[in-house]
C-alpha positions in Angstrom: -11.1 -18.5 -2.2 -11.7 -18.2 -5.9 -9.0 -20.5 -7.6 -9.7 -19.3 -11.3 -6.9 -17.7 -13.2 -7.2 -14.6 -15.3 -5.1 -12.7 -18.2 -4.4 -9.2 -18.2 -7.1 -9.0 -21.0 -9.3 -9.3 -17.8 -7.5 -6.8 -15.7 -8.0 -4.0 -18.9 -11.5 -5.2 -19.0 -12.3 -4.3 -15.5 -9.9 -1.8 -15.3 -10.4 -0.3 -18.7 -7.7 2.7 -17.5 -4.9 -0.1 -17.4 -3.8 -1.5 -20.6 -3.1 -5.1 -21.0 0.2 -4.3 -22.0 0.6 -2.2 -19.1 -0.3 -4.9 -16.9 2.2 -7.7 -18.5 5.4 -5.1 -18.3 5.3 -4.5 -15.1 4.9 -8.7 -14.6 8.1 -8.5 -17.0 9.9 -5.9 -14.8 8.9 -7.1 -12.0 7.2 -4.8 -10.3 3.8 -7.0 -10.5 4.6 -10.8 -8.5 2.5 -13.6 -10.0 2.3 -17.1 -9.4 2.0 -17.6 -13.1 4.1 -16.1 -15.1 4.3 -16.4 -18.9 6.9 -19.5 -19.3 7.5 -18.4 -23.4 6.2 -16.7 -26.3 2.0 -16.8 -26.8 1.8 -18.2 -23.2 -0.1 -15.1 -21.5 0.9 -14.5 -17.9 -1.7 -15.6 -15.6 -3.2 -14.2 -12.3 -5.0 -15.2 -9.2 -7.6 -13.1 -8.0 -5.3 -11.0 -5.5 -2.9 -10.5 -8.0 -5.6 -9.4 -10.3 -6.8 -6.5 -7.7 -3.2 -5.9 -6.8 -2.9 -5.1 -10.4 -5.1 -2.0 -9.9 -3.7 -1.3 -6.5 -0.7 -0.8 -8.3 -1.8 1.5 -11.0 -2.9 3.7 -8.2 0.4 3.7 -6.1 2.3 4.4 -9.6 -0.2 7.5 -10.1 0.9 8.5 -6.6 4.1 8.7 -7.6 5.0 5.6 -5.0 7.7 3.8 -7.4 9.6 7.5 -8.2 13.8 6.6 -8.7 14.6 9.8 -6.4 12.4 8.0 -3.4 12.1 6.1 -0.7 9.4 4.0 0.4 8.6 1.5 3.1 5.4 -1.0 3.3 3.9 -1.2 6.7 1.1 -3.7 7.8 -1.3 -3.3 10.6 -3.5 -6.2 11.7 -6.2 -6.4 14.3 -5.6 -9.8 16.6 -8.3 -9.7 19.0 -7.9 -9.2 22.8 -5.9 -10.4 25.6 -6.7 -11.8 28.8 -7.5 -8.5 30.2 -9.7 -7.6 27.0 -7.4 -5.7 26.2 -6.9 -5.2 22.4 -4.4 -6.7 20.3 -2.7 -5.2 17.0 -0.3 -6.3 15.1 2.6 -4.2 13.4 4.9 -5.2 10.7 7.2 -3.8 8.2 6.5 -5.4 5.2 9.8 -4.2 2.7 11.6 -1.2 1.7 10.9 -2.7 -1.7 8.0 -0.3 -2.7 6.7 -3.4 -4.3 6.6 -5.8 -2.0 2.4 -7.4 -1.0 1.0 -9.6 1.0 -1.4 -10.8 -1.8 -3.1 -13.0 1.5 -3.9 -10.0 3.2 -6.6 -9.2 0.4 -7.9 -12.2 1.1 -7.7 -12.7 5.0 -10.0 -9.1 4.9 -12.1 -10.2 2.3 -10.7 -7.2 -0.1 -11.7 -4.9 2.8 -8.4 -2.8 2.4 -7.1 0.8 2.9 -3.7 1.1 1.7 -3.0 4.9 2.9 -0.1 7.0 1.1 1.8 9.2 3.5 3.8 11.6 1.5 6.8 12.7 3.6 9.6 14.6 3.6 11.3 13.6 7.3 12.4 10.3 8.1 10.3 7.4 8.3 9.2 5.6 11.0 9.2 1.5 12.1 11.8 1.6 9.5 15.4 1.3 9.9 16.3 4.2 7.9 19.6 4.0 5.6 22.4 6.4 6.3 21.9 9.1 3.3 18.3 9.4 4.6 16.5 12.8 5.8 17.5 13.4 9.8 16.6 15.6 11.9 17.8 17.0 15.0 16.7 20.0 17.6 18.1 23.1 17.8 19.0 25.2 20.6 14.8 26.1 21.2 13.5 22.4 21.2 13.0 23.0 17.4 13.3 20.1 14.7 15.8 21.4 12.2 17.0 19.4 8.8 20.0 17.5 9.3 20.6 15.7 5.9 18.8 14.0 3.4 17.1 13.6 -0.1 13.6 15.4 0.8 10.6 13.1 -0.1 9.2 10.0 1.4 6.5 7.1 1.3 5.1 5.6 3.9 2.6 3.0 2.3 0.7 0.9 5.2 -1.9 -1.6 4.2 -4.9 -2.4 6.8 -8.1 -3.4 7.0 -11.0 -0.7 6.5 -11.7 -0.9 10.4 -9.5 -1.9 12.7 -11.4 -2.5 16.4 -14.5 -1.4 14.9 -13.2 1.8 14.1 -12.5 3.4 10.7 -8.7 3.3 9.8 -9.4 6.2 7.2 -10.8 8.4 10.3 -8.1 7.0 12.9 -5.6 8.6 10.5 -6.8 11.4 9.5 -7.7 12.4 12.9 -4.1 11.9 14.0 -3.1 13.7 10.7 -5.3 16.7 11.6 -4.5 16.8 15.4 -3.0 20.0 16.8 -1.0 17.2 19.4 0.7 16.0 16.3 0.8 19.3 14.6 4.8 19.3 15.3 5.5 15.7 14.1 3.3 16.6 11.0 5.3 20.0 10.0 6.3 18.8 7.0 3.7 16.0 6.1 1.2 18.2 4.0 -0.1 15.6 1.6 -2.2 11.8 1.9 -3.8 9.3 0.3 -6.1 6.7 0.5 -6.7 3.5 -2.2 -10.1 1.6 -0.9 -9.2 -1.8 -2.3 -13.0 -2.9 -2.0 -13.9 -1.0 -4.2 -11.5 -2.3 -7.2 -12.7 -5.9 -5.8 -16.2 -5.2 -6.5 -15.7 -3.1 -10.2 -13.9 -6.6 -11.0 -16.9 -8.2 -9.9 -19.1 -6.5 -11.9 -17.0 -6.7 -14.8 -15.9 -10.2 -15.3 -19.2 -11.8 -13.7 -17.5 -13.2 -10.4 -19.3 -15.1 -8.0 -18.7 -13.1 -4.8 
């Protein structure tokens, strides 16, 4: 684990589409946790590695239009455990925050930057959550059909995982339950996703700022 701290003059450096001043107001709004924060005037903020990548991460959820006012989001984790005593195997499922900035920055690590955070752009209700009361429902109608209830219309789902999960690609898992004709009713209104490959942020930061991998 690389214990060397950066500035945002590195984060604009290898991510020369963020600014630096970009970078430090979201620090100041909060949207961006660090360890390190600027303590006073001509102190920079500092960052660790993971909060360096998260940085970028971030810049991509925001041009996803993750941190929108009229929307909800929820994080979700999924981590592989192994197997049981059966060989069966093991995964593990967590809400992370309806705080649409909430990160594990150890997660980065624990995968060795070998992260798909996928962007689910709904307009139904959410699920693992526990969804608040003025949220989209639905409910069936007299043919079995899902009909709107109430609610606001648009939704995030934003799960973080590694890039293969079992030995099998988490990008293809999804998108092959996204595409399914099974899931074609739970789907009905889920016409857009996205997908931020976090190694690849990892390794521009590498090349930029000269890191020892």
């Amino acid at each position: 684990m690389s214990t060397k701290l950066f500035t945002a003059k590195d984060a604009e450096k290898a991510f020369p589409w963020i600014t630096a001043g970009t970078t430090n107001y979201r620090v100041k709004m909060g949207a961006l946790p660090i360890e390190h924060p600027s303590p006073g005037t001509g102190i920079p903020n500092l960052f660790t590695l993971p909060e360096l990548i998260h940085a970028a991460v971030l810049d991509e959820l925001a041009s996803l239009g993750v941190f929108g006012n009229l929307h909800t989001t929820v994080i979700h984790y999924i981590e592989p455990k192994g197997r049981n005593e059966k060989g069966e195997t093991l995964t593990a499922t967590w809400d992370g925050s309806t705080n649409p900035h909430y990160v594990d920055m150890g997660f980065y690590e624990r995968w060795n930057y070998r992260v798909i955070v996928e962007v689910e752009f709904r307009h139904d209700g959410l699920y693992g959550s526990n969804l608040p009361g003025d949220l989209i429902l639905y409910e069936k109608d007299q043919h079995g059909r899902l009909q709107h209830k109430q609610g606001r219309g648009r939704f995030y789902n934003v799960t973080y995982a590694p890039e293969r999960v079992h030995d099998k690609s988490y990008i293809q898992r999804q998108l092959k339950n996204w595409l399914s004709p099974k899931k074609a009713e739970f789907n009905r209104t889920h016409a857009a996703k996205a997908f931020i490959r976090v190694r690849t942020l990892y390794e521009l930061a590498v090349e930029a700022l000269d890191l020892e991998e």
